[in-house]
Residue, then its C-alpha position, 0 to 999 in steps of 0.5 A: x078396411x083400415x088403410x095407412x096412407x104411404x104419402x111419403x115414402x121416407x117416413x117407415x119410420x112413422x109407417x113401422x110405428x103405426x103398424x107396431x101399434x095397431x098389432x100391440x093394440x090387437x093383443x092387448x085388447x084381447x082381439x089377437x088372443x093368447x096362443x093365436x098365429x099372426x098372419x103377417x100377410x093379412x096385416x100387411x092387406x089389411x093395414x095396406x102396407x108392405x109386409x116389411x115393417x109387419x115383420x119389424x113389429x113382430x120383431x119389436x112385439x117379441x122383444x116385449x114378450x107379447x110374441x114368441x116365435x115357434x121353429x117352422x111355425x111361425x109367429x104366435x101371440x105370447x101365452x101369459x104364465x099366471x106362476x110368473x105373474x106372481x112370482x114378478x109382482x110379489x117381489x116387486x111389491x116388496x122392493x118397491x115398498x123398500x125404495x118408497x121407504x127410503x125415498x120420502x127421507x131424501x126427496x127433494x121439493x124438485x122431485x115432489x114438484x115433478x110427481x104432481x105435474x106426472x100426476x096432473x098429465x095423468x089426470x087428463x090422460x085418463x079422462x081422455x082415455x090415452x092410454x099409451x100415455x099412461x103406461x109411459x107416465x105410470x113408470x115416469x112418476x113411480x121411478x122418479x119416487x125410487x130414483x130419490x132412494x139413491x139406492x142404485x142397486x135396488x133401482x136396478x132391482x126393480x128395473x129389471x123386474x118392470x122389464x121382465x113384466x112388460x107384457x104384464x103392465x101394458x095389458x094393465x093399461x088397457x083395463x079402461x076400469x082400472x084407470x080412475x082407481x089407478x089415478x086415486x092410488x097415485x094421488x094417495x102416495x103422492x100425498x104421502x111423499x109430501x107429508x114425509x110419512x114414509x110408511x104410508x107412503x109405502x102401503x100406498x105403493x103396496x096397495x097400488x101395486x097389489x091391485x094391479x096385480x089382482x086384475x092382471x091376474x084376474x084377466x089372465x084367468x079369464x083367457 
C-alpha cells in the first residue's frame, strides 16, 4: 500500500496535490477506466489520508472533465465521445494552422529564442519520461507561436478549444510512444519559424496536430 506521509499537517496543500495527481495518473494510464466508480473511500485507505482532499481532487478532476458526477450515484471516471474528439480537433487543426501562418511574419528573435529553450526542456523531459512536464511545455511552446499572430481573437479561439479538450490532451501525454515523434514534430515547426517559411511552419503544426489526433483517437477506440 502507497501511504502519503502527514508529517506536517499544514501543508494539505502538498498533501491535496499528491492525491489529485495519483487519482489523474489512474485515469490516465487507463488503470481507473472509462465508466468506473470512484470509491472515494478506498482512495483515502489507500493513500492514508483523510477523505477530505480525495473529494477536492474529484472536484478538481471534474473541472478537467476526467470525471462526471451522476445524481444519487456518485463519482465515476468520464466517458470519452469519440464525435467530440473530432469535431475538437478538426477545427483546431484549422485554426492553429492560421495563427502559425500569421506568426512566423511577426516573430521576434526573443520569441524564437524562447521556442528553442521550451523545446531544449522538452528534450530532457522526454528522455526522463516527465510527462507532467510535457503536457505543461506542450502548451508553453505552441501559445508562444500563436500569441506572435497578435490575433487575440483567434488566441481565444484556440484557448478555448485546448480548454475544451483537456481530457483529450493529458491522456496524449501519457502515450509514452508518442513522446519522441511528438519532440520531432516540434523540432520540425520550429525550424520552420526560424527560416521564416511560414507555410511549412504551418503543415508542421498540421501534421503535429493530425498525429495527435489519430492516437488519441486511436486510444479512445480501444477502451
Amino acid at each position: 500500500m502507497s501511504v502519503i506521509a502527514l508529517r506536517n499537517p499544514r501543508k494539505l496543500d502538498t498533501i491535496g496535490a499528491q492525491v489529485l495527481n495519483h487519482i489523474r495518473t489512474q485515469i490516465l494510464s487507463g488503470k481507473l477506466t472509462a465508466g468506473k466508480r470512484i470509491d472515494q473511500n478506498a482512495i483515502a485507505t489507500e493513500l492514508g489520508v483523510s477523505v477530505i482532499p480525495v473529494r477536492e481532487s474529484i472536484r478538481q478532476l471534474e473541472a478537467e472533465g476526467l470525471i462526471e458526477k451522476l445524481p444519487n450515484r456518485g463519482a465515476f471516471v468520464a466517458e470519452l465521445s469519440l464525435t467530440e474528439l473530432l469535431d475538437i480537433y478538426a477545427i483546431r487543426e484549422a485554426l492553429e494552422v492560421l495563427a502559425t501562418r500569421l506568426a512566423v511574419a511577426r516573430m521576434t528573435p526573443e520569441t524564437l529564442e524562447r521556442l528553442d529553450a521550451l523545446v531544449v526542456e522538452m528534450a530532457t523531459a522526454t528522455m526522463v519520461g516527465d510527462r507532467a512536464a510535457l503536457f505543461d511545455l506542450n502548451s508553453d511552446f505552441h501559445f508562444a507561436i500563436y500569441t506572435a499572430s497578435q490575433n487575440g481573437i483567434l488566441c481565444q479561439l484556440i484557448e478555448g478549444l485546448w480548454e475544451r479538450s483537456t481530457v483529450y490532451r493529458r491522456r496524449f501525454t501519457f502515450m509514452p510512444e508518442r513522446a519522441a515523434q511528438a519532440l520531432a514534430e516540434h523540432r520540425q515547426i520550429l525550424d520552420s519559424c526560424r527560416r521564416r517559411d511560414a507555410h511549412d511552419a504551418g503543415e508542421a503544426v498540421r501534421r503535429n496536430v493530425a498525429a495527435t489526433t489519430t492516437a488519441i483517437t486511436d486510444s479512445v477506440r480501444l477502451q
